[in-house]
Backbone as JSON, one array per atom type, in Angstrom:
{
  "sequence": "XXXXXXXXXXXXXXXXXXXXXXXXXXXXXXXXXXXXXXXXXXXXXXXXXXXXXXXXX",
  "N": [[-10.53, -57.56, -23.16], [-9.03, -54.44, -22.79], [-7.95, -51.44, -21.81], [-5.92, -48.24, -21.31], [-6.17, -45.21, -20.19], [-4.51, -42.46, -21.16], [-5.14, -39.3, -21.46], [-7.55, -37.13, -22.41], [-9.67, -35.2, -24.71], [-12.27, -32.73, -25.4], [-14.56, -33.52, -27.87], [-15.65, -31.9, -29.17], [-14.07, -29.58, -29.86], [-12.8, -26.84, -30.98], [-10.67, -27.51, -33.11], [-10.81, -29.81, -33.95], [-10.36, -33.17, -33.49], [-7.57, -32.95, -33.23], [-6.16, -31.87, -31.01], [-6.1, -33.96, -29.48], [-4.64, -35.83, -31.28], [-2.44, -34.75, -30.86], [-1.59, -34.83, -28.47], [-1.02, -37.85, -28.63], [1.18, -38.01, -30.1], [2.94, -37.06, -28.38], [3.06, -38.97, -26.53], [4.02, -41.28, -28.54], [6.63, -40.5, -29.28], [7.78, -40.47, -26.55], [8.1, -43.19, -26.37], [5.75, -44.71, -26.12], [2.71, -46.74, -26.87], [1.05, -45.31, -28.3], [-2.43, -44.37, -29.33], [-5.74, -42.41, -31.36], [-8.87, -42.4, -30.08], [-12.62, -42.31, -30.59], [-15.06, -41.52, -27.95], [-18.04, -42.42, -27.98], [-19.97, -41.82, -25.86], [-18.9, -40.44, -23.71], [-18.5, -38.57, -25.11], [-16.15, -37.16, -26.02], [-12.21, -37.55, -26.89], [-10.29, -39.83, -26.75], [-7.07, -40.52, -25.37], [-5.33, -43.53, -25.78], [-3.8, -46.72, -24.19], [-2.88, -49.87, -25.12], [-3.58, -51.82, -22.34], [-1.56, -54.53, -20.24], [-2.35, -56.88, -21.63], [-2.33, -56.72, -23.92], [-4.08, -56.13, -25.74], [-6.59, -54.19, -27.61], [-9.59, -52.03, -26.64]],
  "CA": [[-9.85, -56.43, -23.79], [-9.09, -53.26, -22.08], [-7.11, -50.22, -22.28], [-5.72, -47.63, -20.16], [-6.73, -43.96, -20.42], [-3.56, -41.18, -20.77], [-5.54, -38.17, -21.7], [-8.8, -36.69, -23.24], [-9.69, -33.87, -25.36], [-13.62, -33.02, -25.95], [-15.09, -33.89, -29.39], [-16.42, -30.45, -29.53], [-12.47, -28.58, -29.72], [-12.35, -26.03, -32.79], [-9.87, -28.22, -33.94], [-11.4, -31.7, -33.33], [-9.53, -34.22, -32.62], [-6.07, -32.49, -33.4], [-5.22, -32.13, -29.67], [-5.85, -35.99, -29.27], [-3.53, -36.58, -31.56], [-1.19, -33.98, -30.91], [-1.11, -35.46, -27.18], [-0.79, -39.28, -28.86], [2.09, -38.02, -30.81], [4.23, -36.6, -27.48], [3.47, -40.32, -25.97], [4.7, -41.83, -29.03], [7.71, -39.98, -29.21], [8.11, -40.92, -25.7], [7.88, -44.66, -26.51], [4.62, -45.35, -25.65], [2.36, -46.95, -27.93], [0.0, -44.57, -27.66], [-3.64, -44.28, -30.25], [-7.25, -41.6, -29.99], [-10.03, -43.52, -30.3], [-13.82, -41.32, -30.66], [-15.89, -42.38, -27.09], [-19.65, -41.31, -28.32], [-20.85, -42.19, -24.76], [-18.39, -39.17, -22.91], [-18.33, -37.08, -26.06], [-14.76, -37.05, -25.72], [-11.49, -38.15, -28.07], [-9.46, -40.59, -25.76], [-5.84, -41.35, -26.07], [-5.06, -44.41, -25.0], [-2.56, -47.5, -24.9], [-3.44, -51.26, -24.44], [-3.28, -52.85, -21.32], [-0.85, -55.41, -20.42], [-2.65, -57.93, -21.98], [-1.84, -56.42, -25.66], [-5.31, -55.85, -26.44], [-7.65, -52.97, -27.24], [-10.9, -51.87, -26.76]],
  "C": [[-10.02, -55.19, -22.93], [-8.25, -51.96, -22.68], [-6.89, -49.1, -21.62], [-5.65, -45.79, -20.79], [-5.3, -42.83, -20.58], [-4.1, -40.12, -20.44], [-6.84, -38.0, -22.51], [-8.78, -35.55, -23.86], [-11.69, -33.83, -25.75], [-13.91, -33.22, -27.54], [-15.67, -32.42, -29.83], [-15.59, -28.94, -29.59], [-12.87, -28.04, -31.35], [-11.48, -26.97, -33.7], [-10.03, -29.88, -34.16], [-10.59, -32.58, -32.7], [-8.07, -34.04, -32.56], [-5.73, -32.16, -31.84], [-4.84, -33.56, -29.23], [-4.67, -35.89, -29.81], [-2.24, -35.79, -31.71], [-0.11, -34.93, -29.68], [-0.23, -36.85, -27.64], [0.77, -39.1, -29.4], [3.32, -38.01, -29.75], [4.43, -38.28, -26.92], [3.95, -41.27, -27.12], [5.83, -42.14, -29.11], [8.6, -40.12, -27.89], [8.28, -42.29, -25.52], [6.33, -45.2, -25.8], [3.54, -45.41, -26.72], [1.0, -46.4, -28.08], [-1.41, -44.23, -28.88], [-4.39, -43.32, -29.5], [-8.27, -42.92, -30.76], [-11.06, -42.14, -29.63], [-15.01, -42.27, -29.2], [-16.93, -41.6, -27.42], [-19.96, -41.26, -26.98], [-20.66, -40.94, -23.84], [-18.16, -37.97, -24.1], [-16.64, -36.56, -25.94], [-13.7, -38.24, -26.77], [-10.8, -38.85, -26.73], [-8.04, -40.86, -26.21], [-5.44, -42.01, -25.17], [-4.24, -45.62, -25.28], [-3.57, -49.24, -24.6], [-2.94, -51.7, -23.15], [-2.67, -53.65, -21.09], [-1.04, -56.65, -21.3], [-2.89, -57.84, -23.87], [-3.26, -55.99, -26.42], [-5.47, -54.23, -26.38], [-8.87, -52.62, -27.84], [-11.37, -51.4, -28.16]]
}
């Protein structure tokens, strides 16, 4: 399983994770199947898509 990175936003934004998913929304809207997902490890919101192989992390 993998998954390929678009964009980040820190976990520590006034607004939390509302840029994530502001970003997730423009790649939606663009056709891309785009999710955030919370990485504790970088302290950071991730938005990201699956990998060719349909999976995700």
């Amino acid at each position: 399983m993998s998954r390929r990175i678009l964009a980040t936003s820190p976990m520590g934004h006034p607004r939390g994770s509302r840029p994530a998913e502001e970003q997730a929304q423009q790649f939606r809207d663009a056709g891309v199947p785009a999710t955030v997902v919370a990485e504790i490890r970088s302290d950071r919101f991730l938005v990201v898509v699956p990998d060719q192989d349909g999976e995700q992390q």
